[in-house]
N, C-alpha and C positions, 0 to 999 in steps of 0.2 A: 975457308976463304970467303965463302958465303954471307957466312954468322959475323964476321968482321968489318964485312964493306956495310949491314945493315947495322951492327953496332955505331959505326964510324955517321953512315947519314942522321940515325937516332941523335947523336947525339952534336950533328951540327945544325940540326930541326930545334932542339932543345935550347941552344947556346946563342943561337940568332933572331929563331923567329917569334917561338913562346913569350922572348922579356917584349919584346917591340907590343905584338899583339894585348901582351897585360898592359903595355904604356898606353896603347891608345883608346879600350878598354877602360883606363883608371880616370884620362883625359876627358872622356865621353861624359860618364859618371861625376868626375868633377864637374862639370860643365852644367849637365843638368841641377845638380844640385847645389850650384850656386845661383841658377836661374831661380832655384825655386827659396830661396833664403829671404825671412823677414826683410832684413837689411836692403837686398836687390828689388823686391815689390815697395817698400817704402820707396827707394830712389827713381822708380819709376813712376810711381803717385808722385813725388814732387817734380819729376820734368814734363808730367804729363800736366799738371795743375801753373807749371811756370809757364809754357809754353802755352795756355787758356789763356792767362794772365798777361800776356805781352810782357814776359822777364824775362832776354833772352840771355842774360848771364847767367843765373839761378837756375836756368835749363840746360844750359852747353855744360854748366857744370857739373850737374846731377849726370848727364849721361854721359861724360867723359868716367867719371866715376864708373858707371857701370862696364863700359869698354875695360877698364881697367880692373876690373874681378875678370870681366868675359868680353876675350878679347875677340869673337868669333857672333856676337851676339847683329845679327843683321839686322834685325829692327831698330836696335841703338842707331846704328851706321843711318840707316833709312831715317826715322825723326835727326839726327841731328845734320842733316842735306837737307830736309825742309828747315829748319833752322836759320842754318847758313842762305838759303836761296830766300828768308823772308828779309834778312837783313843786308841782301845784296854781294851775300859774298859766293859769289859764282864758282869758283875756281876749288873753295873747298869744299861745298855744296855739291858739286860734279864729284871729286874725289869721294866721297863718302856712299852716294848713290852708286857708284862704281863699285866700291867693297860691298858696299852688299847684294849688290848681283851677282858679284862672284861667289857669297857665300849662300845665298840662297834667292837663285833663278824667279824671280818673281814679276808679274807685270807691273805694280805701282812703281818698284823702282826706276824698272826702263821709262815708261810713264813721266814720273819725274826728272830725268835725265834732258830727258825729251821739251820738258818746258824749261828749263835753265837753258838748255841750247836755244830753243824758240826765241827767250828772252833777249837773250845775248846774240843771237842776229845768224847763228849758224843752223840755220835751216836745213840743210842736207841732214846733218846728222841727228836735227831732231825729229825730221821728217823717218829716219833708220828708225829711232829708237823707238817712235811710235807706231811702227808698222810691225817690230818685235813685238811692243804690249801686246797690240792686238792679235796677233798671232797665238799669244799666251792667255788671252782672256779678251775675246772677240763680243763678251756679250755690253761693251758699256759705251753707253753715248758718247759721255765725255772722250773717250780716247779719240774715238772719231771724229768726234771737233777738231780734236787740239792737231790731230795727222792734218785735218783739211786746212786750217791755219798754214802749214808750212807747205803743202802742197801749191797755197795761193801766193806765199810768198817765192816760192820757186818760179811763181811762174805756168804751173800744171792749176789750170781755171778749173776744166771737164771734169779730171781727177777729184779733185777737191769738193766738185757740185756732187761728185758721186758717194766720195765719202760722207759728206752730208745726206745724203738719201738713205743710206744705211740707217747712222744717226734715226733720222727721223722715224724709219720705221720700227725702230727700236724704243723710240721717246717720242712722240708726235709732237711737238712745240711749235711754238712761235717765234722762241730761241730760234730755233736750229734753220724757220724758212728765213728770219729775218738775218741769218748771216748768208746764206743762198741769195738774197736780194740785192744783199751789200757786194756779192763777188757780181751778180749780174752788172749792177749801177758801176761797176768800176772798166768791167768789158762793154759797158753801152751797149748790152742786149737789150734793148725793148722787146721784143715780143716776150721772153720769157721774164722781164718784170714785172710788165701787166700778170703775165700769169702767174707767178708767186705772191704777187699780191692780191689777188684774187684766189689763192689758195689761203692768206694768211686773212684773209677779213671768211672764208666758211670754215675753218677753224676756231677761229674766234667766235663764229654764231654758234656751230657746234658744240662751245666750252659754255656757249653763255647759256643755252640751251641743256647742258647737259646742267649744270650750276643750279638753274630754274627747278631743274626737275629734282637734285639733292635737296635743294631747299624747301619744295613742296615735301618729299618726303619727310627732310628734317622735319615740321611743322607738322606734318602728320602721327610722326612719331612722338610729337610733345605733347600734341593734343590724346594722343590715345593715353598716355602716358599720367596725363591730368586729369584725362577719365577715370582711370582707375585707380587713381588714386582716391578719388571723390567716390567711386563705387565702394573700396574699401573701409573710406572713413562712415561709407552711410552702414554698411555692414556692421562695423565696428560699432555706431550705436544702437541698430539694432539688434546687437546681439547684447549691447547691454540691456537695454529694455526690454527684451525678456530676460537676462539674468535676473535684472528686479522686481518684473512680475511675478517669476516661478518664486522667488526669496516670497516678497507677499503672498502668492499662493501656498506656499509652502507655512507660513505662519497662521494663517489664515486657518489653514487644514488642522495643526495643528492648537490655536484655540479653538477651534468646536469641537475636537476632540477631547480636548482635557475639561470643555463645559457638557458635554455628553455624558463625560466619566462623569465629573460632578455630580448630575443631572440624574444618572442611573443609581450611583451612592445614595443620594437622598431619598429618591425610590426604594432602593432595595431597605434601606434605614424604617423609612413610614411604614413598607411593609410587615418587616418584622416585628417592630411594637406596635400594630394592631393583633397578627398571628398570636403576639405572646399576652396580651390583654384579651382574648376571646378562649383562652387555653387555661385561664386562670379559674380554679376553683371557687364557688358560691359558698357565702359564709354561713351556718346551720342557725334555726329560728331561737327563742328559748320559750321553756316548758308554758309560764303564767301563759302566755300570748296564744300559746295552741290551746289552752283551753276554755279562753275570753273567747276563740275562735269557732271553736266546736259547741259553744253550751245551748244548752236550745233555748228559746225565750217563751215560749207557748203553755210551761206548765204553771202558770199561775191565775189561768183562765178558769178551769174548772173551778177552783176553790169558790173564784166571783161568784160563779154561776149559782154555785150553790148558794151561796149564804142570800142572794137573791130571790131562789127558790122556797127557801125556811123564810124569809120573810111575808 
């Protein structure tokens, strides 16, 4: 009875929930990989390049196309509500902002809800929709302007100065005191006009100050920049000029050595043929001359003598 009732769930587990799970599953997958298709990046490059271009046909087009592979795709939905909200159409600029909140919870979209509402004079609800953004991404100026815009159009001044304080400590501007002055001048606070305006001229010396000091640096950093560059060009000829000294020292070296060699060649040359002219044997006298040499001359004196003497 056991083995039967777990037979029986097995196979209504199988029958119902397995194909569902593979459908959505195959759906996922389909999904992604139609996002990631040549075809889908190309039609996004051309609604991203229309929409640069103020062609807002050529763009509604392109991205209807892709809704149309991917019907789930919320960034389509979100650029083509900024679309529609550039060309005034409100009503389906809203509806598109809308879908893609519901398909993927994000600040920009609420964000942008929130100024189509602004625009179009329903305040309450774009004052909601910007107190959502921020809720979902707290860190940006902008949201905070755009809440204190409809905060001021409600009617809530305080609120709206406060929202702007945020703002500013997030973004310090001049922007953000000079709508602060504009909500003061409209409740005729004096005293806190002079004071925002006396915050918006030490900001101003602040920026002009802080400006001065970039540009010293910038300037510093051109000059060192041009220094060295001149240091390396002097380098640079000095290091050729002695490449062409050492070349001429190096030539140099080497004719005195090959007039050295020379120089010793010639020597060693003189030397030998005088060694081989003092090695060379004496050529032998002949006979007559040694004995023209040795003959005595004296023996013809006697004879004189005598015949001198018989006389």
């Amino acid at each position: 009875m056991l083995s039967a009732i777990l037979i029986l769930i097995f196979t209504f587990f199988i029958v119902f929930f397995i194909p569902d799970y593979a459908k959505r599953r195959q759906e996922n997958l389909d999904e992604d990989d139609i996002s990631k298709t040549p075809q889908m990046k190309k039609l996004w490059s051309l609604a991203q390049a229309a929409m640069r271009e103020r062609k807002p046909l050529k763009a509604e087009k392109a991205l209807l196309t892709i809704l149309k592979f991917d019907e789930k795709n919320a960034a389509a939905y979100n650029r083509l509500g900024i679309l529609y909200a550039r060309e005034k159409h409100f009503k389906e600029a809203i509806e598109c902002f809308e879908i893609a909140q519901s398909l993927d919870n994000n600040a920009s979209s609420l964000h942008n809800v929130g100024l189509i509402y602004l625009e179009t004079g329903k305040y309450e609800k774009a004052a909601m929709a910007f107190e959502q953004a921020i809720a979902l991404e707290g860190d940006q100026p902008g949201r905070y302007i755009a809440y204190a815009k409809a905060l001021e159009k409600l009617g809530q001044r305080k609120d709206a100065i406060k929202q702007l304080e945020t703002a500013y400590d997030l973004n310090p501007t001049t922007v953000i005191l000079r709508h602060m002055l504009e909500i003061y001048e409209n409740a005729e606070d004096y005293e806190n006009i002079e004071a925002t305006k006396r915050r918006i001229e030490d900001l101003q010396t602040q920026r002009a100050l802080i400006l001065a000091k970039e540009e010293k640096a910038k300037a510093a950093k051109k000059q060192a920049a041009k220094t060295a560059r001149a240091a390396a060009k002097t380098a640079k000829a000095e290091a050729k000029t002695a490449r062409t000294k050492a070349r001429a020292d190096a030539k140099a070296a080497r004719t005195a050595a090959k007039t050295a060699a020379k120089s010793a060649a010639r020597s060693a040359r003189t030397i030998n043929k005088t060694a081989a002219k003092s090695t060379k044997p004496t050529p032998k006298t002949t006979k007559a001359s040694s004995v023209n040499v040795t003959r005595p001359v004296a023996k013809s004196t006697p004879k004189l003598a005598k015949k001198r003497k018989i006389i």
